[in-house]
PyMOL commands that place a pseudoatom at each C-alpha (Angstrom):
pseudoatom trace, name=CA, resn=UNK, resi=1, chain=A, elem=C, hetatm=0, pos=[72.525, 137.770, -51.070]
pseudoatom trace, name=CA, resn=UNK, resi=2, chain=A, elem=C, hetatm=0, pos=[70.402, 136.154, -49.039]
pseudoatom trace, name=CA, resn=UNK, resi=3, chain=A, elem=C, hetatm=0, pos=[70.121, 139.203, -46.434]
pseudoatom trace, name=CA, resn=UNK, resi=4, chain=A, elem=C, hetatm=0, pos=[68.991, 141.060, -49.393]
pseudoatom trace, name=CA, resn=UNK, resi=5, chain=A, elem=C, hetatm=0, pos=[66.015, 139.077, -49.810]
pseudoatom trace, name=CA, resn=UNK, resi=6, chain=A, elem=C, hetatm=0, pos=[65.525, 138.901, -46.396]
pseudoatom trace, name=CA, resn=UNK, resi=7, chain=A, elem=C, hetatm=0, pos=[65.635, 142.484, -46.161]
pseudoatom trace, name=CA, resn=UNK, resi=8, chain=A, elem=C, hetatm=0, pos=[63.032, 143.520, -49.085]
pseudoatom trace, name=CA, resn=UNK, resi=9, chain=A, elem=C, hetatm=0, pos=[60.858, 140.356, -47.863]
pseudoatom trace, name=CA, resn=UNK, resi=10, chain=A, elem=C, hetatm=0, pos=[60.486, 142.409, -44.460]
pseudoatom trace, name=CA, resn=UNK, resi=11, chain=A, elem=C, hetatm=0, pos=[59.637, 145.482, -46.191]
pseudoatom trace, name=CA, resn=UNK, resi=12, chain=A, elem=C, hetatm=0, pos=[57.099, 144.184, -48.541]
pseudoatom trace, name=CA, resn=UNK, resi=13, chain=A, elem=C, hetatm=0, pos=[55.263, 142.403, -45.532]
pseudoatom trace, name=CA, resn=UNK, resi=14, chain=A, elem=C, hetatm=0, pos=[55.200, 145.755, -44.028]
pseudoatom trace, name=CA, resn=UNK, resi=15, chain=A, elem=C, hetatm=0, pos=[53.784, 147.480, -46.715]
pseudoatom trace, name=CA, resn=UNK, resi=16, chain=A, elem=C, hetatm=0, pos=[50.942, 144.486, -47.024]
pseudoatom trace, name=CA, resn=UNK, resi=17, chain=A, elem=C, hetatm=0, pos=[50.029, 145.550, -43.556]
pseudoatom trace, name=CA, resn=UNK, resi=18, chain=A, elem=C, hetatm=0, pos=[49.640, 149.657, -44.333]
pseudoatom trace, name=CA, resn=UNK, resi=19, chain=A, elem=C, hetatm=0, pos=[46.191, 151.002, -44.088]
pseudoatom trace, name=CA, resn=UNK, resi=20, chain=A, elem=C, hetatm=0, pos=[45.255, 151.707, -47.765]
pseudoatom trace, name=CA, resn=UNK, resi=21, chain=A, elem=C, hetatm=0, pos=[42.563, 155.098, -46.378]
pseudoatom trace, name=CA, resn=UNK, resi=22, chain=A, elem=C, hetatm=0, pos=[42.335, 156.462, -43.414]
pseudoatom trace, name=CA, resn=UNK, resi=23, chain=A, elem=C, hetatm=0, pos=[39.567, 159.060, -41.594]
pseudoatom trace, name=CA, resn=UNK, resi=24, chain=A, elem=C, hetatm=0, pos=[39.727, 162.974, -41.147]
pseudoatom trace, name=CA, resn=UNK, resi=25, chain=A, elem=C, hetatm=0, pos=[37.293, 165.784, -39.864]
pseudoatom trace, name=CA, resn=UNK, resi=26, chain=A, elem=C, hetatm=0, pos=[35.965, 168.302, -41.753]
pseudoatom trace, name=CA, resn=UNK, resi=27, chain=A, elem=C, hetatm=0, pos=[33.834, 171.082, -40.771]
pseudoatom trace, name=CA, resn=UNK, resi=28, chain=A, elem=C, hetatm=0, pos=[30.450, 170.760, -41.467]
pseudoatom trace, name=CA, resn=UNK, resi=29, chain=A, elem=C, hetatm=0, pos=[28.595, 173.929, -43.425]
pseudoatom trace, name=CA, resn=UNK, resi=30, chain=A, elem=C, hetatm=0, pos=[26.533, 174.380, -40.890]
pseudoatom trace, name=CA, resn=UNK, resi=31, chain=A, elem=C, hetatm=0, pos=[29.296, 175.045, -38.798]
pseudoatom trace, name=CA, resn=UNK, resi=32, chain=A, elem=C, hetatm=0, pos=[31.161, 176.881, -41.179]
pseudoatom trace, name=CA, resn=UNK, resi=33, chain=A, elem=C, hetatm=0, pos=[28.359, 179.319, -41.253]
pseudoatom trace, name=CA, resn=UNK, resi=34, chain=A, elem=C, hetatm=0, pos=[28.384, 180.086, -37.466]
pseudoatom trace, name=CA, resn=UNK, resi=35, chain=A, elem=C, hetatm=0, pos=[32.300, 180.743, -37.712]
pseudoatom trace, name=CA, resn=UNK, resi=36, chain=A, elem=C, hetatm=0, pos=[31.973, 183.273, -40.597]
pseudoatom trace, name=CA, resn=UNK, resi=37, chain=A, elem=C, hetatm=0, pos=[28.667, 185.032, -38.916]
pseudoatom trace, name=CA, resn=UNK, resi=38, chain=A, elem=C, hetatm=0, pos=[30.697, 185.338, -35.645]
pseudoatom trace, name=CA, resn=UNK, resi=39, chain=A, elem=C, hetatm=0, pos=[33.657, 186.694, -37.392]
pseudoatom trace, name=CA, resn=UNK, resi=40, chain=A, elem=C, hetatm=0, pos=[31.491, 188.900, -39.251]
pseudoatom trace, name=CA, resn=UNK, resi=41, chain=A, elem=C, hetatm=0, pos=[29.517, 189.947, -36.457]
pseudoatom trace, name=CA, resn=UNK, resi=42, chain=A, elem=C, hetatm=0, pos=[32.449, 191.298, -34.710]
pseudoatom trace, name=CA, resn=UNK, resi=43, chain=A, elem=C, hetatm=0, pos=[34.057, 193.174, -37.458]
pseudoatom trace, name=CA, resn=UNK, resi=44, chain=A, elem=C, hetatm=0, pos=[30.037, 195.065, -37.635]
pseudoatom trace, name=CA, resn=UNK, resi=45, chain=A, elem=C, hetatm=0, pos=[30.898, 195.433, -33.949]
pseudoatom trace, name=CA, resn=UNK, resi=46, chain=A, elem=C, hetatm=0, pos=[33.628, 197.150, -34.517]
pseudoatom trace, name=CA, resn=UNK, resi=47, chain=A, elem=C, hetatm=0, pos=[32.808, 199.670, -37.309]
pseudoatom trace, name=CA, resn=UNK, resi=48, chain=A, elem=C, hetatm=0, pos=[34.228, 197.277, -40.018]
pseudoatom trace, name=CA, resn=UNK, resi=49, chain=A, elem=C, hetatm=0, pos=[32.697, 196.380, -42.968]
pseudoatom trace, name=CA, resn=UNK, resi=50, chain=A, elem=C, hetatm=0, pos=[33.780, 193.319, -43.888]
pseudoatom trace, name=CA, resn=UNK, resi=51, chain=A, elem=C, hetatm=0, pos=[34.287, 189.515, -46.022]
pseudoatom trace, name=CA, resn=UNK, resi=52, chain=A, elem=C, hetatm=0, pos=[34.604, 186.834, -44.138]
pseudoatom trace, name=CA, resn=UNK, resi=53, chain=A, elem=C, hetatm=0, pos=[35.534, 183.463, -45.973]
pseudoatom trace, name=CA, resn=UNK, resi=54, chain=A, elem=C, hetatm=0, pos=[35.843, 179.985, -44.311]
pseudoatom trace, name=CA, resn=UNK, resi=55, chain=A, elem=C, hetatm=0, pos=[37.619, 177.086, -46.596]
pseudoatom trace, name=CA, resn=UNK, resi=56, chain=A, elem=C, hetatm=0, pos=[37.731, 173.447, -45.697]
pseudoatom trace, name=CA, resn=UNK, resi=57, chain=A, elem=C, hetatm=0, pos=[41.020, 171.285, -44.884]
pseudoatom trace, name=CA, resn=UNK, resi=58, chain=A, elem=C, hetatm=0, pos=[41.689, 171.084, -48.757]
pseudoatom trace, name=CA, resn=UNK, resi=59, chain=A, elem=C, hetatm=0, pos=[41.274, 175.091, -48.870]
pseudoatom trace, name=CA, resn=UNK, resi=60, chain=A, elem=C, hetatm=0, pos=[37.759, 175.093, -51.121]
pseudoatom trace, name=CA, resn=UNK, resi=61, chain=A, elem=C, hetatm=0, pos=[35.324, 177.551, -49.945]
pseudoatom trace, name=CA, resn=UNK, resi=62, chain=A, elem=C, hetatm=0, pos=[32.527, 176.083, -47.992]
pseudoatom trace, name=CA, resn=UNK, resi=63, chain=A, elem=C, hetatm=0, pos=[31.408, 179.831, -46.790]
pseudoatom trace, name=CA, resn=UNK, resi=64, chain=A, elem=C, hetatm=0, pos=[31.689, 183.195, -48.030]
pseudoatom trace, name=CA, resn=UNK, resi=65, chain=A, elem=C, hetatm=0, pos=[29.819, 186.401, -46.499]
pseudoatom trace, name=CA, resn=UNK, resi=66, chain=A, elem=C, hetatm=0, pos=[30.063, 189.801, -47.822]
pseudoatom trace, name=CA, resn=UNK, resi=67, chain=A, elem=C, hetatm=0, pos=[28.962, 192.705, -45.549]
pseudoatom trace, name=CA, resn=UNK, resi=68, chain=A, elem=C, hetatm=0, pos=[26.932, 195.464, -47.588]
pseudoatom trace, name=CA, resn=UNK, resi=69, chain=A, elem=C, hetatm=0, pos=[29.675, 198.308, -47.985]
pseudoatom trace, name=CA, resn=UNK, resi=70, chain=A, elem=C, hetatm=0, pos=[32.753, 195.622, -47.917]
pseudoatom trace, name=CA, resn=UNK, resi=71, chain=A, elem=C, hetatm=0, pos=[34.945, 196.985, -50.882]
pseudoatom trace, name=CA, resn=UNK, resi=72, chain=A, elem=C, hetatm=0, pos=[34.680, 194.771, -54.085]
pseudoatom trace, name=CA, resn=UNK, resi=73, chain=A, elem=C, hetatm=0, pos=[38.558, 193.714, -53.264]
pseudoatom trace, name=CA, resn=UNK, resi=74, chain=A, elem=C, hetatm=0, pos=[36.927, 191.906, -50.068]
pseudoatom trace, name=CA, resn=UNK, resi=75, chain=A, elem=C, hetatm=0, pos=[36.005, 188.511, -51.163]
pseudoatom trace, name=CA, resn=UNK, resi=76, chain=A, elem=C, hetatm=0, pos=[38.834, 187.347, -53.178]
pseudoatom trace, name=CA, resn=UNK, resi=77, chain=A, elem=C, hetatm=0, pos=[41.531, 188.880, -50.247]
pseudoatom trace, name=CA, resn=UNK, resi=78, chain=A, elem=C, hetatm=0, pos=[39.128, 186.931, -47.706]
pseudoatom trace, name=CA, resn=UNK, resi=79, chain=A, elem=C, hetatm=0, pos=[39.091, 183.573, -50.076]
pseudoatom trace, name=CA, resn=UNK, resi=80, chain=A, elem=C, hetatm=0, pos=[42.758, 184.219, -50.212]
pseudoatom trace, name=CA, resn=UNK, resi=81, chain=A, elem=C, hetatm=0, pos=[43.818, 184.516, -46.577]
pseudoatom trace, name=CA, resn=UNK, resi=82, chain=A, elem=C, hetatm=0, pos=[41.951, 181.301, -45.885]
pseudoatom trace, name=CA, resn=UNK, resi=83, chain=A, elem=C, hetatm=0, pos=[43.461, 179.453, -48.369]
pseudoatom trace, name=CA, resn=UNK, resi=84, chain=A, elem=C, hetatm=0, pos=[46.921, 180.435, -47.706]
pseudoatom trace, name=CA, resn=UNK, resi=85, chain=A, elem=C, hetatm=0, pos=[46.510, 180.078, -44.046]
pseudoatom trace, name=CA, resn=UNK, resi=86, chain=A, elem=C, hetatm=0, pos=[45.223, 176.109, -45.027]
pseudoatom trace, name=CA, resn=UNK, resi=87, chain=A, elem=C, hetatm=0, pos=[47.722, 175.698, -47.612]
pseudoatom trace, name=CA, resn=UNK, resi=88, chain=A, elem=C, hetatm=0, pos=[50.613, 176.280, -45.879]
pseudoatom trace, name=CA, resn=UNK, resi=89, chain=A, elem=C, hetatm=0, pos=[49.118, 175.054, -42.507]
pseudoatom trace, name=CA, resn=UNK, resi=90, chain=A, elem=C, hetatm=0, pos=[50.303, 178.489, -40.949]
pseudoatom trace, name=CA, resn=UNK, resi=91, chain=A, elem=C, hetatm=0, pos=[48.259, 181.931, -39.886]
pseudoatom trace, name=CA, resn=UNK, resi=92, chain=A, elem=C, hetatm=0, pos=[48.580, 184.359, -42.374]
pseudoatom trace, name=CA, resn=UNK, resi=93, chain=A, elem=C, hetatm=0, pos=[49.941, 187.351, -39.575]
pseudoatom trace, name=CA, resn=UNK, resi=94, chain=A, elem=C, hetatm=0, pos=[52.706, 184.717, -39.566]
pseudoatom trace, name=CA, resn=UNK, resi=95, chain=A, elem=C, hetatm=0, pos=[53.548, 184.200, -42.990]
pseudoatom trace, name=CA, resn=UNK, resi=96, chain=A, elem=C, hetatm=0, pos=[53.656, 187.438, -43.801]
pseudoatom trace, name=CA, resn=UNK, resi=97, chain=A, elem=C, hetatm=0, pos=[56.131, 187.917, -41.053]
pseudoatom trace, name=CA, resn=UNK, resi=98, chain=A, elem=C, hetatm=0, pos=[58.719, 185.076, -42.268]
pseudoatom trace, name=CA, resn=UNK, resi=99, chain=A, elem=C, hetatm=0, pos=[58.432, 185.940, -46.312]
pseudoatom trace, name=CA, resn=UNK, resi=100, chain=A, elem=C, hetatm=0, pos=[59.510, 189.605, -46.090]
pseudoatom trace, name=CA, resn=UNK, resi=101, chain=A, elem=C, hetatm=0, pos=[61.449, 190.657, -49.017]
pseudoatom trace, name=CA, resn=UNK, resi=102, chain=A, elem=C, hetatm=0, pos=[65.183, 189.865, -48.965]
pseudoatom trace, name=CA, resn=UNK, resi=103, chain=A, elem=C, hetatm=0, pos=[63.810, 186.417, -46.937]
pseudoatom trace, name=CA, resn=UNK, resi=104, chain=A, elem=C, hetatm=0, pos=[65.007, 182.946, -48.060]
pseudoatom trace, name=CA, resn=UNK, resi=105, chain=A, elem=C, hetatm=0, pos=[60.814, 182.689, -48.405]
pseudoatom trace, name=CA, resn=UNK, resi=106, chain=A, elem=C, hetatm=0, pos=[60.232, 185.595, -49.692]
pseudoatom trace, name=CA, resn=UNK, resi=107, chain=A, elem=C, hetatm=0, pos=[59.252, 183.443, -52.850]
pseudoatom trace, name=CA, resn=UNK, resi=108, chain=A, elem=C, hetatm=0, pos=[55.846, 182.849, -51.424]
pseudoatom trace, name=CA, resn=UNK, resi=109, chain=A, elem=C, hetatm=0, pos=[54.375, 185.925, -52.013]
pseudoatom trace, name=CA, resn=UNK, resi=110, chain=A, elem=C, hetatm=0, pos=[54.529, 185.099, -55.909]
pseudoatom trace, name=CA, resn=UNK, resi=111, chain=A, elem=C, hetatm=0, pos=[52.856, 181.814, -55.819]
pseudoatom trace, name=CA, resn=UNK, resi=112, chain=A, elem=C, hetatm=0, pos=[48.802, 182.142, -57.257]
pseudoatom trace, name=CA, resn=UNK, resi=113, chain=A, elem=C, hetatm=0, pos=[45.953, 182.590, -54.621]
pseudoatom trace, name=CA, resn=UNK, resi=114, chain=A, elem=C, hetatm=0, pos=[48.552, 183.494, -51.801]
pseudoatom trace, name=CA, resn=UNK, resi=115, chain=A, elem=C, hetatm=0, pos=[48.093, 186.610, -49.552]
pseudoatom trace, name=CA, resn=UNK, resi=116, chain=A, elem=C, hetatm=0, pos=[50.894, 186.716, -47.419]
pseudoatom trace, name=CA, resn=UNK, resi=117, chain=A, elem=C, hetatm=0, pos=[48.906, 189.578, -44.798]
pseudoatom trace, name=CA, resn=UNK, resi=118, chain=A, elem=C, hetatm=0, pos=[47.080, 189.182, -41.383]
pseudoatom trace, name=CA, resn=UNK, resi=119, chain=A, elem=C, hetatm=0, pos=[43.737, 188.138, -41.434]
pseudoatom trace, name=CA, resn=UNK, resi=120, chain=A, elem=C, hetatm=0, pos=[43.765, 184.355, -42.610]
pseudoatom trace, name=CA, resn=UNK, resi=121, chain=A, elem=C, hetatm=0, pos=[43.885, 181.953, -39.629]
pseudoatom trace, name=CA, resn=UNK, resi=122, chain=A, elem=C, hetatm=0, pos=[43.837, 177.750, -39.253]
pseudoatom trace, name=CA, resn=UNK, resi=123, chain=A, elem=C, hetatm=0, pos=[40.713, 175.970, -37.659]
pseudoatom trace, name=CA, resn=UNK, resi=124, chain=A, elem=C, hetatm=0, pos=[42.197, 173.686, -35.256]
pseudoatom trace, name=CA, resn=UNK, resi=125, chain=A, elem=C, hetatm=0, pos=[40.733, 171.326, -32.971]
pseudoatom trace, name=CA, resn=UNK, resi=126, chain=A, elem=C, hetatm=0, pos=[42.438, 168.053, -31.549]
pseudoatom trace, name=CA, resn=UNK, resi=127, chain=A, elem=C, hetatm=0, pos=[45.828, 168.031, -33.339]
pseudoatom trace, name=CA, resn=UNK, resi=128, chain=A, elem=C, hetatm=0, pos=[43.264, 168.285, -36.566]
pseudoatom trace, name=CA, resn=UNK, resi=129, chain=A, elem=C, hetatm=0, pos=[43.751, 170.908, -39.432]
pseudoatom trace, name=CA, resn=UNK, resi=130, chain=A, elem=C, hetatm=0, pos=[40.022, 171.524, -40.029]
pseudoatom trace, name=CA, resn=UNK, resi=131, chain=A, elem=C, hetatm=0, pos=[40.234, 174.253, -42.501]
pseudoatom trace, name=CA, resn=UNK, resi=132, chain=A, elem=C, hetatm=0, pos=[40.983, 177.861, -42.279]
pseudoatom trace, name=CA, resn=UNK, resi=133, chain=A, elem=C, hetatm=0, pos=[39.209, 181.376, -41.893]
pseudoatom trace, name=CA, resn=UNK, resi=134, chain=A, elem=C, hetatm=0, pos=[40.054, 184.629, -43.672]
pseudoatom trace, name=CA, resn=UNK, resi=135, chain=A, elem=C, hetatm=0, pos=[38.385, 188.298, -43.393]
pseudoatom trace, name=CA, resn=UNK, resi=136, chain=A, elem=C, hetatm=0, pos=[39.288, 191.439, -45.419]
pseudoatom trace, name=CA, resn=UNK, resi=137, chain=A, elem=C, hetatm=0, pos=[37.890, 194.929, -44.814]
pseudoatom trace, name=CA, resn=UNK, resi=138, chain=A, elem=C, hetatm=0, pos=[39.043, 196.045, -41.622]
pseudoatom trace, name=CA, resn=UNK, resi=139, chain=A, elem=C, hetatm=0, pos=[41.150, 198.680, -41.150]
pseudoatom trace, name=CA, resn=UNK, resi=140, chain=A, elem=C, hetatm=0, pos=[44.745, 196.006, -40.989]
pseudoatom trace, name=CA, resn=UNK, resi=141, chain=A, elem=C, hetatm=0, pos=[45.747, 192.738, -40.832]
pseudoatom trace, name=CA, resn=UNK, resi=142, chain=A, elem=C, hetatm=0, pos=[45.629, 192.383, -37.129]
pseudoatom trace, name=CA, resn=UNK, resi=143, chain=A, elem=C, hetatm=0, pos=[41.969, 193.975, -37.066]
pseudoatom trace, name=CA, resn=UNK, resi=144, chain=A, elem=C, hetatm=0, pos=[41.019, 191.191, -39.662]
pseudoatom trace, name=CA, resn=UNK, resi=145, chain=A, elem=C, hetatm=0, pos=[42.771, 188.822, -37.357]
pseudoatom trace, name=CA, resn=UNK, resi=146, chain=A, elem=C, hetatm=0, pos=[40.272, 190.060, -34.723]
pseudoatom trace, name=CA, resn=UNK, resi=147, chain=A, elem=C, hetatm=0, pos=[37.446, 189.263, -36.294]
pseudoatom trace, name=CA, resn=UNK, resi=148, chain=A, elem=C, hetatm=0, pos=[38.785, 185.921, -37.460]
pseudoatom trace, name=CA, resn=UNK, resi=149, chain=A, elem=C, hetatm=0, pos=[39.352, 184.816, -34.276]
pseudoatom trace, name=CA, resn=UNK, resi=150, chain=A, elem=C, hetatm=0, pos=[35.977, 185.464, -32.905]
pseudoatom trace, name=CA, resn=UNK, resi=151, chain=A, elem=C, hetatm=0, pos=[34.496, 182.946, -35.573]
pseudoatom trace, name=CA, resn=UNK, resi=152, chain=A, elem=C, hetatm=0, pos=[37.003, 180.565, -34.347]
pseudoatom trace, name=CA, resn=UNK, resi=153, chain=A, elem=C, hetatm=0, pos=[36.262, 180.843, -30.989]
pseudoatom trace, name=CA, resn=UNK, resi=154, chain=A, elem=C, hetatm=0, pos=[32.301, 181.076, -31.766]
pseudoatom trace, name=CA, resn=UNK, resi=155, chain=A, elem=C, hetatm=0, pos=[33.013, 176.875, -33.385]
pseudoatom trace, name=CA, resn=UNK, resi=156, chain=A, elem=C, hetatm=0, pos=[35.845, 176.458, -30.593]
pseudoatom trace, name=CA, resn=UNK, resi=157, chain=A, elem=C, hetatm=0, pos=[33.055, 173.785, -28.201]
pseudoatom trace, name=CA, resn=UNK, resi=158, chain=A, elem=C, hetatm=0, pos=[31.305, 172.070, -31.268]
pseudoatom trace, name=CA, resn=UNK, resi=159, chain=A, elem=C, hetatm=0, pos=[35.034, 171.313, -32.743]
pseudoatom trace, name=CA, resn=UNK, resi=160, chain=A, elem=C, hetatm=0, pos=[36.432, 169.850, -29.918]
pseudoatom trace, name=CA, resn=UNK, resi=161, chain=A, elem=C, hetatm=0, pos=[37.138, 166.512, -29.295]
for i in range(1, 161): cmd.bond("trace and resi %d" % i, "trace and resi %d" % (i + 1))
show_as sticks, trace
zoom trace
C-alpha cells in the first residue's frame, strides 16, 4: 500500500514539472510567397501551367497561386496535395505509393481533402515540420513534384537553422 502511494506521488510530481506550452516555427507569408513563386516559376519554365499552394504546419493555406491557363481542377488538387503531404507528415509521391488498392492503407484515399498523387511535398528545416507545398497542372505527379521542389529549395537558406 504504501508503494502505491509512493508510486502515484512520483508521478504526480512529474507531471507538476511538465511544460504546460511549448514553441514551434512556422513559415512566415512572406516566405510562403517566395516558395510558391519559385515553384511556379519553374513549372512556366517548363511549359506547365500550373497551381501552386503552400499550407502551414496545421495544413491551412497561407498561399495559393494560379497560373493563367491552369485548369479550374488546379487549385483544390494543389490545396489538396499540401495538405495531405502536412497531414500525414509524408510526400504525397510517397503516399500514393504505400495506399495502392488491395494495401492495408489503401483506406486513405477515402478520407476528405486527401490526394494520394505526386506533387504535395513537406517543408522541412531542422527536424521542424514547417508546412507543406502542393502544385497541380503539370503533365504528372513527378513533374508537379519538380516544380514543388524548386519552391522548397528557393526557402531552403532562410529556413534553416
Amino acid at each position: 500500500m504504501r508503494l502505491a502511494a509512493f508510486v502515484t506521488l512520483l508521478m504526480l510530481s512529474a507531471c507538476a514539472g511538465a511544460q504546460a506550452t511549448f514553441a514551434v516555427r512556422v513559415l512566415t507569408p512572406e516566405t510562403a510567397l517566395k516558395a510558391a513563386q519559385a515553384a511556379l516559376k519553374k513549372c512556366r519554365d517548363a511549359g506547365y501551367q500550373a497551381t501552386v499552394a503552400v499550407v502551414d504546419r496545421m495544413g491551412v493555406v497561407q498561399v495559393l497561386l494560379r497560373d493563367r491557363f491552369a485548369g479550374p481542377h488546379t487549385p483544390d488538387m494543389a490545396t489538396a496535395k499540401a495538405y495531405t503531404a502536412v497531414s500525414f507528415r509524408t510526400n504525397t509521391s510517397e503516399l500514393a505509393a504505400a495506399t495502392q488498392p488491395g494495401s492495408a492503407q489503401s483506406g486513405v484515399r477515402n478520407r476528405p481533402g486527401v490526394a494520394a498523387v505526386g506533387g504535395g511535398k513537406m517543408i522541412e528545416a531542422g527536424g521542424s515540420l514547417l508546412g507543406a507545398i502542393g502544385v497541380s497542372g503539370a503533365p504528372g505527379g513527378r513533374e508537379d513534384d519538380a516544380c514543388a521542389e524548386a519552391g522548397i529549395e528557393a526557402i531552403r537558406e532562410d529556413i534553416e537553422l
